[in-house]
DSSP file (Angstrom, degrees, kcal/mol; ACC not computed):
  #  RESIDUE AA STRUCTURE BP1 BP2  ACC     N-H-->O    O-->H-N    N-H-->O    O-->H-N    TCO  KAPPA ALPHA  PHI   PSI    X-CA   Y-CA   Z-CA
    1    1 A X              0   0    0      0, 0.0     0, 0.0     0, 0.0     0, 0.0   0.000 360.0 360.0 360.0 132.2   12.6  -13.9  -20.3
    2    2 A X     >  -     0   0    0      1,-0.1     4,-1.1     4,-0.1     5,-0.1   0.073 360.0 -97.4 -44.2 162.4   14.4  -10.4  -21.4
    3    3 A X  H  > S+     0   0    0      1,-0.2     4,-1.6     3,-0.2     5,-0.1   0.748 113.1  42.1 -14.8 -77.2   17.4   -9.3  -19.6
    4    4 A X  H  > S+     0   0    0      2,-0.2     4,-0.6     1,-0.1    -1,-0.2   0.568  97.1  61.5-125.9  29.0   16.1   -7.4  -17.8
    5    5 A X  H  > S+     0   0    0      2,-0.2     4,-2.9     3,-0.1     5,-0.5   0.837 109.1  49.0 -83.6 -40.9   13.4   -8.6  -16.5
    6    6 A X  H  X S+     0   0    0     -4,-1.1     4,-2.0     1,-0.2     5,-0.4   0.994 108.7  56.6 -57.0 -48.2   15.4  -11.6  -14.8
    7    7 A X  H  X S+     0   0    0     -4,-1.6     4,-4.0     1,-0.3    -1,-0.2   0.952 111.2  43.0 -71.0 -26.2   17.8   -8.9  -13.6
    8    8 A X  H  X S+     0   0    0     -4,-0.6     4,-2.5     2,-0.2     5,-0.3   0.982 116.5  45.7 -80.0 -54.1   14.4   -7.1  -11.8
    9    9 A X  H  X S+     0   0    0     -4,-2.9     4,-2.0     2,-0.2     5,-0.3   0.948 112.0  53.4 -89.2 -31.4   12.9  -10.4  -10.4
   10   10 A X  H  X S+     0   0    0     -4,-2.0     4,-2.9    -5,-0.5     5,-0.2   0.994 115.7  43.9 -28.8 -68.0   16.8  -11.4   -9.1
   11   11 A X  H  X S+     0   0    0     -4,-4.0     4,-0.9    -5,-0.4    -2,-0.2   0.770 113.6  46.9 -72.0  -6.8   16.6   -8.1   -7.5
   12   12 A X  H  X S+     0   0    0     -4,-2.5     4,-1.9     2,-0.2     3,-0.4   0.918 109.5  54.0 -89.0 -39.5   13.1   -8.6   -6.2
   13   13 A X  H  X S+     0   0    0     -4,-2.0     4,-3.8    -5,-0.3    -2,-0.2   0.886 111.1  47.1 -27.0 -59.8   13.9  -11.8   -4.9
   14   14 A X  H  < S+     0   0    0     -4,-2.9    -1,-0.2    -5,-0.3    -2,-0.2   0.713 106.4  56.3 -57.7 -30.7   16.9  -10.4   -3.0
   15   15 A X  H  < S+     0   0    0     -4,-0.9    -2,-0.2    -3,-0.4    -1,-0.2   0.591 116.0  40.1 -87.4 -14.9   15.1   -7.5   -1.6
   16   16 A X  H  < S+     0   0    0     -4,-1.9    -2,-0.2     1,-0.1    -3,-0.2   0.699 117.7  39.8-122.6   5.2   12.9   -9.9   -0.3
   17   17 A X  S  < S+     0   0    0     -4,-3.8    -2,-0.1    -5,-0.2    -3,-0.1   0.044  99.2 114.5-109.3  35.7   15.2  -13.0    1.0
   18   18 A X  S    S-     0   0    0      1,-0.3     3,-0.1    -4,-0.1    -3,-0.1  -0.145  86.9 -59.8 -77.4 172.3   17.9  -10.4    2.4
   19   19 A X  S    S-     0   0    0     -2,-0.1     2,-0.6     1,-0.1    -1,-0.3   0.253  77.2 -99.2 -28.9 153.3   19.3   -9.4    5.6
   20   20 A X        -     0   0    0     -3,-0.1     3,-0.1    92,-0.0    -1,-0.1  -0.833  47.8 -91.6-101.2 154.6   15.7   -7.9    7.6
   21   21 A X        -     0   0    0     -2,-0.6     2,-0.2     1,-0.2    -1,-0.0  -0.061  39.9 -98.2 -54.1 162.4   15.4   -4.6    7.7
   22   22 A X        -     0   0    0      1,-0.2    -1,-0.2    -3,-0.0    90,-0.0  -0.427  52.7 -97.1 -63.0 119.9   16.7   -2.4   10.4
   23   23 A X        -     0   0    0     -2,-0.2     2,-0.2    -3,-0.1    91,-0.2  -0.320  39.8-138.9 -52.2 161.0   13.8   -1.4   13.2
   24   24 A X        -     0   0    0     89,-1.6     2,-0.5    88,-0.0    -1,-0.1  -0.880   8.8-153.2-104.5 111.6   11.9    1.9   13.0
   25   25 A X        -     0   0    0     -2,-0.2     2,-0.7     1,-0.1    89,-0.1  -0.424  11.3-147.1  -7.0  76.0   11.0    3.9   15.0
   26   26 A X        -     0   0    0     -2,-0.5    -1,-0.1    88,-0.3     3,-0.1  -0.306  16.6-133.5 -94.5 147.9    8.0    6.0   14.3
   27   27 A X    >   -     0   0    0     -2,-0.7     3,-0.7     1,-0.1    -1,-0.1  -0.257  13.7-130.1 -65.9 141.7    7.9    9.5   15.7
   28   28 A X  T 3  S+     0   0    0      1,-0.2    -1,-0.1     0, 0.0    -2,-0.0   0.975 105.7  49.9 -69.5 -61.5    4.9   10.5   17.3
   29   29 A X  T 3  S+     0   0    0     -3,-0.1    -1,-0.2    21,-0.0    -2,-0.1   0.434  75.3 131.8 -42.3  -5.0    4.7   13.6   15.4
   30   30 A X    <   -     0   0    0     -3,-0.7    -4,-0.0    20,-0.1    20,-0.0  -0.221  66.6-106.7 -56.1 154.8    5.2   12.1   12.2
   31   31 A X        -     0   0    0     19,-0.1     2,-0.4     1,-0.0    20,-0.4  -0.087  36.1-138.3 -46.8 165.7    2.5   13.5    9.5
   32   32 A X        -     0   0    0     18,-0.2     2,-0.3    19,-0.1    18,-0.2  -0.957  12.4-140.9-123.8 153.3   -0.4   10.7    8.5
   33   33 A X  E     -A   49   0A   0     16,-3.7    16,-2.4    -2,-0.4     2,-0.3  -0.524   7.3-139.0 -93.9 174.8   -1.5   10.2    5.4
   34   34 A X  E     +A   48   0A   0     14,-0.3     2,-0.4    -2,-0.3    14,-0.2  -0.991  21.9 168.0-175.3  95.4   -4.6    9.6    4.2
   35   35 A X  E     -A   47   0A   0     12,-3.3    12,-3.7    -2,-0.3   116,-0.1  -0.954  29.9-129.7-134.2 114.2   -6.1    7.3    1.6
   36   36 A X  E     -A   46   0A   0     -2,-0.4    10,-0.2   114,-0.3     3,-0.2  -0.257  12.4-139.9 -57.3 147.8  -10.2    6.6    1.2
   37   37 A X  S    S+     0   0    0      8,-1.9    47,-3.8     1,-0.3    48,-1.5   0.744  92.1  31.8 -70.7 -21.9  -11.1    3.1    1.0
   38   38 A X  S >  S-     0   0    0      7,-0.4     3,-2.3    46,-0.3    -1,-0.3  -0.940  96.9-112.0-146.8 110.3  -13.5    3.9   -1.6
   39   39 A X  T 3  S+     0   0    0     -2,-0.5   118,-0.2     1,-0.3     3,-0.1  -0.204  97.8  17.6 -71.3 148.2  -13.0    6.4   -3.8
   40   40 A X  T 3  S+     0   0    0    111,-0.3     2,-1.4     1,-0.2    -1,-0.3   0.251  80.6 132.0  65.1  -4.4  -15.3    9.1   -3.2
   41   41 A X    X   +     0   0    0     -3,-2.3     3,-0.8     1,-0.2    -3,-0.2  -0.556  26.5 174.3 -61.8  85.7  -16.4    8.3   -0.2
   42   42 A X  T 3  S+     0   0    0     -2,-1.4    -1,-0.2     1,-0.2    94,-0.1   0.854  95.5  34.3 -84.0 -15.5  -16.4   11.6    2.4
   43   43 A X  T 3  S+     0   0    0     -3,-0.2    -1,-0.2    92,-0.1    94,-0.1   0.217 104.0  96.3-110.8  36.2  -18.0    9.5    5.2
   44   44 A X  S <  S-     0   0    0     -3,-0.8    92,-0.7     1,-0.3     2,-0.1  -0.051  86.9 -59.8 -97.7-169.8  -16.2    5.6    4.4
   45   45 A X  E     - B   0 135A   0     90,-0.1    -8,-1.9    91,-0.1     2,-0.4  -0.298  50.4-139.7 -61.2 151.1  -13.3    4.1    6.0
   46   46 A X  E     -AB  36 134A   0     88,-1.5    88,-2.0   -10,-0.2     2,-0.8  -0.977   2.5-148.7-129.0 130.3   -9.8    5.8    5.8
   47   47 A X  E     -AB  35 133A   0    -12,-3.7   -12,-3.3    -2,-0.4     2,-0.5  -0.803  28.9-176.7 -82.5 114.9   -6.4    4.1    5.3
   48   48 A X  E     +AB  34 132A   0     84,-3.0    84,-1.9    -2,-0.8     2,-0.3  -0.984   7.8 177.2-122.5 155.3   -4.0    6.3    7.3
   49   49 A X  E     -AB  33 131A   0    -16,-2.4   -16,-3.7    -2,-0.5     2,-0.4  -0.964  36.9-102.4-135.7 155.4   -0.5    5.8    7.3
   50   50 A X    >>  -     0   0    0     80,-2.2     3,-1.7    -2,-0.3     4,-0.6  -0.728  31.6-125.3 -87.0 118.2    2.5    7.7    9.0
   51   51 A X  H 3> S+     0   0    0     -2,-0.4     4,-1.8   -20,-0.4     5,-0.3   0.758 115.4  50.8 -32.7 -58.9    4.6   10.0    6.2
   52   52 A X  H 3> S+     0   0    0      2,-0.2     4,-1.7   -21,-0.2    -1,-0.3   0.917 111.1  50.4 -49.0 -58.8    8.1    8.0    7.5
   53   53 A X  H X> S+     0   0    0     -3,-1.7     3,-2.8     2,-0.2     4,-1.1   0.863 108.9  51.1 -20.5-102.6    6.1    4.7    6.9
   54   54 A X  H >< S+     0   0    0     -4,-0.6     3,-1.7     1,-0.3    -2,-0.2   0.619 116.4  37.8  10.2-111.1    5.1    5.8    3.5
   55   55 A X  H >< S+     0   0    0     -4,-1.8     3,-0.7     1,-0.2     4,-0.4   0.563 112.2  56.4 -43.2  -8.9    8.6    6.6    2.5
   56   56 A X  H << S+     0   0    0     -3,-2.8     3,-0.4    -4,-1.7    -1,-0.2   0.969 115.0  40.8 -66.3 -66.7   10.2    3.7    4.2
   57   57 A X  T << S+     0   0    0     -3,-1.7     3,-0.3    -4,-1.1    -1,-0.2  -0.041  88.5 102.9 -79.1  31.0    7.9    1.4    2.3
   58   58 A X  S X  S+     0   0    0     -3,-0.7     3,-0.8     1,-0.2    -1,-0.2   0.957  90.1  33.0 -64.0 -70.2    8.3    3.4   -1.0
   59   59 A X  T 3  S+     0   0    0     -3,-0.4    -1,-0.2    -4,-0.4    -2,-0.1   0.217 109.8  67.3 -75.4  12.8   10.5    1.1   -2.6
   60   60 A X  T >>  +     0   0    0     -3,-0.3     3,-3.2     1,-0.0     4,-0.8  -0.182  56.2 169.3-118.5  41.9    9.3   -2.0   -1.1
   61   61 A X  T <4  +     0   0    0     -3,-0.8     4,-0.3     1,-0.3    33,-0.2   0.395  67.0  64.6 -51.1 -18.1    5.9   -2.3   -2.7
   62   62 A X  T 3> S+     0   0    0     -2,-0.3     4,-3.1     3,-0.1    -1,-0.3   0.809 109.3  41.9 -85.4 -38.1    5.2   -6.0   -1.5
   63   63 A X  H <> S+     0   0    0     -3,-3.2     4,-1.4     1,-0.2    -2,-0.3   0.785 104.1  59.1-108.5  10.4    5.2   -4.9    1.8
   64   64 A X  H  X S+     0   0    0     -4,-0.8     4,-0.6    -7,-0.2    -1,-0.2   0.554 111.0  50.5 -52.1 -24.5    3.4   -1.8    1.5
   65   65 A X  H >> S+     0   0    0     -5,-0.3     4,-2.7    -4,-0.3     3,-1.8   0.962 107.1  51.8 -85.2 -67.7    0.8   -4.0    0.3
   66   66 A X  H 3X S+     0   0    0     -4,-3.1     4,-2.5     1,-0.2     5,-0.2   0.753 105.9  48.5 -17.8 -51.7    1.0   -6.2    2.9
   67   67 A X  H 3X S+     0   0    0     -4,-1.4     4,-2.0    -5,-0.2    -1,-0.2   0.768 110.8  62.5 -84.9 -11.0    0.7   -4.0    5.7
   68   68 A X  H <X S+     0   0    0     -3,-1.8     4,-2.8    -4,-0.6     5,-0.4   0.954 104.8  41.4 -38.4 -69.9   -2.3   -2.7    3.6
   69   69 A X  H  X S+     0   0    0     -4,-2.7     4,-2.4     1,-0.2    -2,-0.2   0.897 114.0  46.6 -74.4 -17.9   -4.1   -5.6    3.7
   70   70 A X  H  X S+     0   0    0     -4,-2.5     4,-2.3     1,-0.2     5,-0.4   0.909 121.1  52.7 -76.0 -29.9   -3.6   -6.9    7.9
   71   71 A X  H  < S+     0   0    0     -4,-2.0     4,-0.4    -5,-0.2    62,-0.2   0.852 115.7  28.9 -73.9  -7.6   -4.4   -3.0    8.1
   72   72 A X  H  X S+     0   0    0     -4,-2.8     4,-0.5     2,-0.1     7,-0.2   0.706 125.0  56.0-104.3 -20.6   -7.8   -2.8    6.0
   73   73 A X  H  X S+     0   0    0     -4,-2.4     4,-0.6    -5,-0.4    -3,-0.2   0.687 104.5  53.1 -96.3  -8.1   -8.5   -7.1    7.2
   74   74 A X  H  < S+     0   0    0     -4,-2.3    -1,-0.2     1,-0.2     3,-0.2   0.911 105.0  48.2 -97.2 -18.8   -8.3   -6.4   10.9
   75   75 A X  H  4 S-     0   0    0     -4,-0.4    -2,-0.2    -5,-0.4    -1,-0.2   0.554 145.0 -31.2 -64.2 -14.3  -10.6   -3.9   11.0
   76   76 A X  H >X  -     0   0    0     -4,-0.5     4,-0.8     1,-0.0     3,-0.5  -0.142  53.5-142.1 165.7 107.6  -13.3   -6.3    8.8
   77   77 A X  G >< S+     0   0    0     -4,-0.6     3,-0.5     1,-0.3    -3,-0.1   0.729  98.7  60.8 -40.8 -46.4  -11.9   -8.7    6.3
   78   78 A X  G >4 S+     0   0    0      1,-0.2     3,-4.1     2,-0.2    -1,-0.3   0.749  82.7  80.3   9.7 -71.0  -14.7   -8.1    3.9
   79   79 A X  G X4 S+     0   0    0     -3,-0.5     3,-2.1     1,-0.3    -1,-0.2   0.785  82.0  64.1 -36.9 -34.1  -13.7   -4.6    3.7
   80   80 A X  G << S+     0   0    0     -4,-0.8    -1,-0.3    -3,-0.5    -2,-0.2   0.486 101.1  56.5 -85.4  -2.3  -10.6   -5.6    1.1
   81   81 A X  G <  S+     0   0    0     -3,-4.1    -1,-0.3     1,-0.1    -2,-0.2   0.666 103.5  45.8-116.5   4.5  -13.3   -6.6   -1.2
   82   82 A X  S <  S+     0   0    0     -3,-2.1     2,-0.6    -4,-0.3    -2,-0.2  -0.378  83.6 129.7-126.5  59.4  -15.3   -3.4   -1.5
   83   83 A X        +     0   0    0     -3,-0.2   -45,-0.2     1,-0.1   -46,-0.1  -0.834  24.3 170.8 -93.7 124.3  -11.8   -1.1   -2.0
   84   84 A X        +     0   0    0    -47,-3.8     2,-0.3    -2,-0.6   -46,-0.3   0.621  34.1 104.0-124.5 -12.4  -12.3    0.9   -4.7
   85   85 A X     >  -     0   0    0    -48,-1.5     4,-1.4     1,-0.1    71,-0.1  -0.681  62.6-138.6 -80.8 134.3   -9.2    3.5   -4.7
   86   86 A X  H  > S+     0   0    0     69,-0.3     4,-1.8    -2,-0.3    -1,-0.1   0.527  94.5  55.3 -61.5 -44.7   -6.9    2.8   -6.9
   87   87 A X  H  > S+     0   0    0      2,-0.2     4,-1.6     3,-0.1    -1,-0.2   0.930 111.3  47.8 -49.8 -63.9   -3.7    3.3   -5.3
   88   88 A X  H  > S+     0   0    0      2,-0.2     4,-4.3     1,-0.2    -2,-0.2   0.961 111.7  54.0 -38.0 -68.5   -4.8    0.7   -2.3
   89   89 A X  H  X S+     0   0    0     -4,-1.4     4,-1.6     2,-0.2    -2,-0.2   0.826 108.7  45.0 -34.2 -68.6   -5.7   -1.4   -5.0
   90   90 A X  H  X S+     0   0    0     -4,-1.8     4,-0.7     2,-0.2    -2,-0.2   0.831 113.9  49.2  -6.3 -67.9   -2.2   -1.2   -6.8
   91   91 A X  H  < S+     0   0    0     -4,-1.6     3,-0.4     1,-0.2     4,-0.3   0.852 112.4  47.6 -88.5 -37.7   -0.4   -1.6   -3.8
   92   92 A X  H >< S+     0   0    0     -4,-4.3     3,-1.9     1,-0.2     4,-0.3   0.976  99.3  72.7 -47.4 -56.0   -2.9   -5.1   -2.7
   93   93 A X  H >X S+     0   0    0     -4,-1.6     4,-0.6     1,-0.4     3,-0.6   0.605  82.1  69.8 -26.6 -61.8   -2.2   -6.1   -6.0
   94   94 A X  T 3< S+     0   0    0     -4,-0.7    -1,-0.4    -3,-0.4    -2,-0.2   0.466 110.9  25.7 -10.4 -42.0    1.4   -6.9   -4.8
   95   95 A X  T X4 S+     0   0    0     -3,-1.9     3,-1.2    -4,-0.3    -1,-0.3   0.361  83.1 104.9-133.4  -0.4    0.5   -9.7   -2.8
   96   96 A X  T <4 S+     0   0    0     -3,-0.6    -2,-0.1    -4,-0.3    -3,-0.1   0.795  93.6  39.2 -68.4 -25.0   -2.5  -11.2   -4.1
   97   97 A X  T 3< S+     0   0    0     -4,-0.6    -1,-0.2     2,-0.0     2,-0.2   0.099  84.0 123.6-137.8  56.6   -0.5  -13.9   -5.5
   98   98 A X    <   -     0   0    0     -3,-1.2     2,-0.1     1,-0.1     3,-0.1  -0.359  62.6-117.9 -77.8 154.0    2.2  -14.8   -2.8
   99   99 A X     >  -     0   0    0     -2,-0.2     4,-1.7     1,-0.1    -1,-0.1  -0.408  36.4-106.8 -76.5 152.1    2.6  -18.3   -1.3
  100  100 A X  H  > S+     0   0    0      2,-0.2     4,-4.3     3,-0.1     5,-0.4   0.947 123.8  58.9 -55.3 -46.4    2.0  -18.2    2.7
  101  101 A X  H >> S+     0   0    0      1,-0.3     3,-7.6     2,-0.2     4,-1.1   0.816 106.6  45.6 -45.0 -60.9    5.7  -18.6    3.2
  102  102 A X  H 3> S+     0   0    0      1,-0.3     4,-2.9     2,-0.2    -1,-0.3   0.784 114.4  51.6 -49.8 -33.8    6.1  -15.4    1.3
  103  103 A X  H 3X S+     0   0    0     -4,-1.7     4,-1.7     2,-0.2    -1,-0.3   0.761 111.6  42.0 -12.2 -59.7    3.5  -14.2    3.3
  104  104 A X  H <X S+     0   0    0     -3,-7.6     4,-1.4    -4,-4.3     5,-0.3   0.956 112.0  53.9 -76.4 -50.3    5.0  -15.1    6.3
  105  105 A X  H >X S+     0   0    0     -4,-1.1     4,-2.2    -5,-0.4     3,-0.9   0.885 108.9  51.1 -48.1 -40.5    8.4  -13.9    5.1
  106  106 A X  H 3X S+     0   0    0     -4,-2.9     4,-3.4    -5,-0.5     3,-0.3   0.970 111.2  48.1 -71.7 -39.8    6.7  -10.2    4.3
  107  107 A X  H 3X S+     0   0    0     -4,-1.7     4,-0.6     1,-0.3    -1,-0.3   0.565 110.6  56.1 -65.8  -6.2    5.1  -10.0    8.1
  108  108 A X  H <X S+     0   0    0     -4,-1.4     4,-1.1    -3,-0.9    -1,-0.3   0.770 112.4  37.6 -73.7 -38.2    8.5  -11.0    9.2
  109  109 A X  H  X S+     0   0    0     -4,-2.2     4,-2.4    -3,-0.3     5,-0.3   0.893 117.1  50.1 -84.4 -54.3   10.0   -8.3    7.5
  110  110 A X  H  X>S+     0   0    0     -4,-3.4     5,-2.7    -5,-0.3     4,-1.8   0.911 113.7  45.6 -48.0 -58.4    7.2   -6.0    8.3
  111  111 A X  H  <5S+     0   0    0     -4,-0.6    -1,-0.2    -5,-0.3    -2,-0.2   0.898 106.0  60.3 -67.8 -22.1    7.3   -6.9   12.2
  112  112 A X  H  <5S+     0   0    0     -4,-1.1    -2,-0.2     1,-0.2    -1,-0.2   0.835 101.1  56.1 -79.2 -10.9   11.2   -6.6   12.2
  113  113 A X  H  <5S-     0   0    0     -4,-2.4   -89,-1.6   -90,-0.2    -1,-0.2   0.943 117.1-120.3 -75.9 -36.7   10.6   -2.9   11.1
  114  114 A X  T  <5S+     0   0    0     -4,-1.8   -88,-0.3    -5,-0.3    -3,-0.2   0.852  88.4 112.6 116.1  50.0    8.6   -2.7   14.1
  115  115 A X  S   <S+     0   0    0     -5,-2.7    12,-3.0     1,-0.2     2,-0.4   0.423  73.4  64.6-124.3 -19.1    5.1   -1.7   11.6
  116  116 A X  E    S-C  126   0B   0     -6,-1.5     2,-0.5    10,-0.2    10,-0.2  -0.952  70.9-154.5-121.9 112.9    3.6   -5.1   12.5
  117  117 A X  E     -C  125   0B   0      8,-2.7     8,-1.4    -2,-0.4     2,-0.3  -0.632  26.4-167.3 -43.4  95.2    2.3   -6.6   16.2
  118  118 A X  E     -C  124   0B   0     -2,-0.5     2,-0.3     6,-0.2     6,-0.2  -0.912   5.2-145.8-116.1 147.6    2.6  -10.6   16.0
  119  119 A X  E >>  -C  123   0B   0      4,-2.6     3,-4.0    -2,-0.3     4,-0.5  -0.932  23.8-116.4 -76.7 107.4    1.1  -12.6   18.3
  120  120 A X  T 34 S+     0   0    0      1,-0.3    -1,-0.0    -2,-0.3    -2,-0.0   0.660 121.9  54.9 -24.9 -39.0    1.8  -16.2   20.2
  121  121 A X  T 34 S-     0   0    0      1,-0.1    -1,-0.3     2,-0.0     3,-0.1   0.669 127.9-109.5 -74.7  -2.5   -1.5  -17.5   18.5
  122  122 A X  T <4 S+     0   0    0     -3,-4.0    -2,-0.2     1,-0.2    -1,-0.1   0.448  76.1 135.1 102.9 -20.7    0.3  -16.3   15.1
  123  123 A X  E  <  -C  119   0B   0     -4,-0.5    -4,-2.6    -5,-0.1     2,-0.3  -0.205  40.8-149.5 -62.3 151.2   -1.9  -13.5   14.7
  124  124 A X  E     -C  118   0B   0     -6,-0.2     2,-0.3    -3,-0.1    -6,-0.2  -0.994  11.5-170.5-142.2 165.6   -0.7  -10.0   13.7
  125  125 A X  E     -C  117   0B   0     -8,-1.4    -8,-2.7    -2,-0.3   -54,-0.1  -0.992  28.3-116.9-127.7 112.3   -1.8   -6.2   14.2
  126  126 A X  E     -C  116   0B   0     -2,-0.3     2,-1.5   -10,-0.2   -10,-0.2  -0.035  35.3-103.2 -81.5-171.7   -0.6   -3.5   12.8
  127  127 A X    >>  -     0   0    0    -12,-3.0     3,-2.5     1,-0.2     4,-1.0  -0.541  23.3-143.6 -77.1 104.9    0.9   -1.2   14.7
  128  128 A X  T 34 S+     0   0    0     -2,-1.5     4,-0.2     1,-0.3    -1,-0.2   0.436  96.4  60.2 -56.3 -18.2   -1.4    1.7   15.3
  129  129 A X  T 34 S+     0   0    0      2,-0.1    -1,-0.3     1,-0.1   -79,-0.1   0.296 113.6  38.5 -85.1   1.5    1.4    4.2   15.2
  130  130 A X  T <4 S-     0   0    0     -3,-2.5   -80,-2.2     1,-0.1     2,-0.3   0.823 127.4 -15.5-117.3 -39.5    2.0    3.2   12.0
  131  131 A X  E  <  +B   49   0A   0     -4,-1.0     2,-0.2   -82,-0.3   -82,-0.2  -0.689  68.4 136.2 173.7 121.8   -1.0    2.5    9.9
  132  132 A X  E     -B   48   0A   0    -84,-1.9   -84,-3.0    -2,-0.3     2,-0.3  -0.807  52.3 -75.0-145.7 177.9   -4.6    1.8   10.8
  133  133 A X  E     -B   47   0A   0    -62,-0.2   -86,-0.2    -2,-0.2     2,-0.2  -0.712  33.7-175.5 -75.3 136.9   -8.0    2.5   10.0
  134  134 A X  E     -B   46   0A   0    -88,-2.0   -88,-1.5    -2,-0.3     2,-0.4  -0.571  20.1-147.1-108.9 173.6   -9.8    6.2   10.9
  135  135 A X  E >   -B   45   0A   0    -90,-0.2     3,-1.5    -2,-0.2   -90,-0.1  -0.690  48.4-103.4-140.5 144.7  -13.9    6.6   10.1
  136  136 A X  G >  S+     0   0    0    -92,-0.7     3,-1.6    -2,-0.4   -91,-0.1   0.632 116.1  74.5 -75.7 -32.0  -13.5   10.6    9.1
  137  137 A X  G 3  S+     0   0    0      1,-0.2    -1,-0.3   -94,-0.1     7,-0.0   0.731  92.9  70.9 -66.1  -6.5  -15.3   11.9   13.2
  138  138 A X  G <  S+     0   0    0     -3,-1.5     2,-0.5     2,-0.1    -1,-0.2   0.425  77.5  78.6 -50.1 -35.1  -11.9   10.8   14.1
  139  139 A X  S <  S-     0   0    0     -3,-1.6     5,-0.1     1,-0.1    -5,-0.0  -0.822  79.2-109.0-105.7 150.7   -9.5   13.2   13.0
  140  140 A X     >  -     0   0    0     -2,-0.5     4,-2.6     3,-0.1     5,-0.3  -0.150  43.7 -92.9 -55.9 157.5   -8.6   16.3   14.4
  141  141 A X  H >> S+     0   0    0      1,-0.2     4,-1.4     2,-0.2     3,-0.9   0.867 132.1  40.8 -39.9 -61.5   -9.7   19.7   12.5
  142  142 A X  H 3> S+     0   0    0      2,-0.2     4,-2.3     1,-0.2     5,-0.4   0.986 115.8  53.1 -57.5 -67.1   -6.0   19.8   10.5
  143  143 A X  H 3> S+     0   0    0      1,-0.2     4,-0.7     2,-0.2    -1,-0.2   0.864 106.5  54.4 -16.2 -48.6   -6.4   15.9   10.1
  144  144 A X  H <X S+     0   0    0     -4,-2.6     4,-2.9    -3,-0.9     3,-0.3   0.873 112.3  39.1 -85.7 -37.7   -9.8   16.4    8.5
  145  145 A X  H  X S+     0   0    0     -4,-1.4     4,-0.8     1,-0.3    -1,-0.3   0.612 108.4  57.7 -99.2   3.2   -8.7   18.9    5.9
  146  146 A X  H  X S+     0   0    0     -4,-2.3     4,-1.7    -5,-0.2    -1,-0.3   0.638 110.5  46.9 -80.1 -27.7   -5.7   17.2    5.2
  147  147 A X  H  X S+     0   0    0     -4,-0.7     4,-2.2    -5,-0.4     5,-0.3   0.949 107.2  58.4 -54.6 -48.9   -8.4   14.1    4.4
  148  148 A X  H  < S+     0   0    0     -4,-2.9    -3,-0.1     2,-0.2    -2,-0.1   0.802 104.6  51.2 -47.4 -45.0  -10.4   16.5    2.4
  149  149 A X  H >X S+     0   0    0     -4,-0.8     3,-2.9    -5,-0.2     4,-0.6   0.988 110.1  47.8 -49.9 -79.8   -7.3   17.0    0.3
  150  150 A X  H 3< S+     0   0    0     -4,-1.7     4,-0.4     1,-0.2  -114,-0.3   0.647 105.0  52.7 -44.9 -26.7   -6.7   13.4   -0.3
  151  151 A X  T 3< S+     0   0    0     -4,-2.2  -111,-0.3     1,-0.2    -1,-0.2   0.511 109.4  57.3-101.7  17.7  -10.2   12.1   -1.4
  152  152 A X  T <4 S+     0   0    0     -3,-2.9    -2,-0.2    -5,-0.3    -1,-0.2   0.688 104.2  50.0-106.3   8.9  -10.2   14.9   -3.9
  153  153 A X  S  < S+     0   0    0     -4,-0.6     2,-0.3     2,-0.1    -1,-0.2   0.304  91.2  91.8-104.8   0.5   -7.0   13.8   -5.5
  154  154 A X  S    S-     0   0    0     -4,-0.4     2,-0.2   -68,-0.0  -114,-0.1  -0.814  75.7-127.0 -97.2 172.3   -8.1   10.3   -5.9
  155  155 A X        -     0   0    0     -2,-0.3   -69,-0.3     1,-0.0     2,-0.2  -0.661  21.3-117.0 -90.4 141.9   -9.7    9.3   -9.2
  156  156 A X        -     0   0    0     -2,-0.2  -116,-0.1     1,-0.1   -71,-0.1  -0.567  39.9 -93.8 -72.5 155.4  -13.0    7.6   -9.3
  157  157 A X        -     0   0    0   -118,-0.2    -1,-0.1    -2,-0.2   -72,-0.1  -0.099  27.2-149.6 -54.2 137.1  -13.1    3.9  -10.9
  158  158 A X              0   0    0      1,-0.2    -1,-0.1    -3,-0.1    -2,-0.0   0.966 360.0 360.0 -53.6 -46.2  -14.0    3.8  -14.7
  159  159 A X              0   0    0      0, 0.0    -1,-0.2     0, 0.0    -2,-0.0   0.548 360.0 360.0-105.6 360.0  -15.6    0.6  -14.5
């Protein structure tokens, strides 16, 4: 293995069997963003997420993914297999081939930011002020054209 690619999976390794992160807050007023499940879609499902999220989780990309997928699998498990935006996709990508522990470890990390609900039974949710599903009659007028914006900047699939 190069250099530095051991020096990258050291540090991903670290970033994700460190300290846990420091709660967040999220502001009620924070922005959300806005990502189709299926690109092109003006009447699908919508991934939104809160701007602060977003940046929180910039630089953590495992658990961006994560809270991707408990947000797109509690709303219909199924759903995660007809995602067609690319970005979403990316960010699943991340976790598709984790271990449970690492799993567990990322919804640990994820709940101590305070982005994930966990449950006695074991179950988790995210947290609805942070990132959930919308269906597009949902958002307010400003919401909506801020949606409008976003499914015309993603790219449709090649394949």
């Amino acid at each position: 293995m190069h250099a530095s690619r051991k020096i990258d999976a050291q540090q991903q390794y670290d970033r994700l069997h460190g300290p846990m992160p420091d709660r967040h807050d999220v502001p009620a007023e924070d922005r959300w963003l806005y990502q189709p499940l299926r690109a092109g879609d003006l009447a699908g499902l919508i991934l939104g997420m809160r701007q602060s999220v977003a940046a929180t989780l910039f630089r953590h990309p495992e658990e961006m993914g994560a809270l991707y997928e408990v947000a797109i699998g509690q709303e219909d498990p199924e759903l995660l297999d007809h995602t067609t935006n690319i970005a979403i996709l990316m960010a699943l990508a991340a976790v598709s081939d984790r271990s449970p522990d690492a799993l567990e470890n990322l919804a640990a990390r994820l709940a101590a930011r305070g982005y994930l609900l966990c449950f006695p039974d074991g179950s988790v949710r995210t947290n609805p002020h942070a990132a959930r599903l919308f269906s597009p009659g949902q958002l307010a007028a400003e919401s909506l054209r801020d949606w409008k914006a976003a499914i015309a900047a993603v790219p449709s699939p090649t394949s």
